[in-house]
C-alpha positions, 0 to 999 in steps of 0.5 A: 593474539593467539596460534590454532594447531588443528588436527584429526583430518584424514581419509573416511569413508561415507557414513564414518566419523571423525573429530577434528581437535583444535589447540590454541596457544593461550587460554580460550576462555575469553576469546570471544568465538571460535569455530571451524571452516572449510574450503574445498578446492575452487569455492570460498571458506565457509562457516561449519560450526562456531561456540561463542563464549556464553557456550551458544552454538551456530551450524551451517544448515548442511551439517546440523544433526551431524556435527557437534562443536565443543570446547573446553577451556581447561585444554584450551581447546576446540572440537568438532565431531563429525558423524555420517560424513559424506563425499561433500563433506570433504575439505580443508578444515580451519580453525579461527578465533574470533575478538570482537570489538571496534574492529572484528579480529580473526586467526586461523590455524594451518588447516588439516584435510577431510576426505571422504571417499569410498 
């Protein structure tokens, strides 16, 4: 079991960066993926970014070239840097872990709120 506390959400404007940083509970080390989502109002969660325990990457097409997702285990924490935000961007922002197995197990932080907007 693990507790995700996100923060780093806020207002931007288009163009503008932010890093959205992800504090976890217990040492990440040996969960097996952890990654942000987002969900804007009226649509599903979607994946943005996950890092799997090997340190291997996966983007969603509409962010690739603009947002890096990091971790490091000595903080127990996961990062994501969004740079040249745009208005489509905006969302609410969640953390997960993921433990793989014979069934897959998933946490989610609280969320913290992107807006871009001029």
């Amino acid at each position: 079991q693990v507790q995700l506390v996100e923060s780093g959400g806020g207002l931007v404007q288009p163009g503008g960066s932010l890093r959205l940083s992800c504090a976890a509970s217990r040492s990440i080390f040996s969960i097996n993926a952890m990654g942000w989502y987002r969900q804007a109002p009226g649509k599903q969660r979607d994946l943005v970014a996950e890092i799997i325990s090997g340190g291997s990457t996966n983007y969603a097409d509409s962010v690739k070239g603009r947002f890096t997702i990091s971790r490091d285990n000595a903080k127990n924490t996961v990062y994501l840097q969004m740079n040249s935000l745009k208005p489509e961007d905006t969302a609410v922002y969640y953390c997960n872990a993921a433990f793989y197995g014979q069934r897959r197990r998933d946490y989610w932080g609280q969320g913290t709120q992107v807006t871009v907007s001029s």
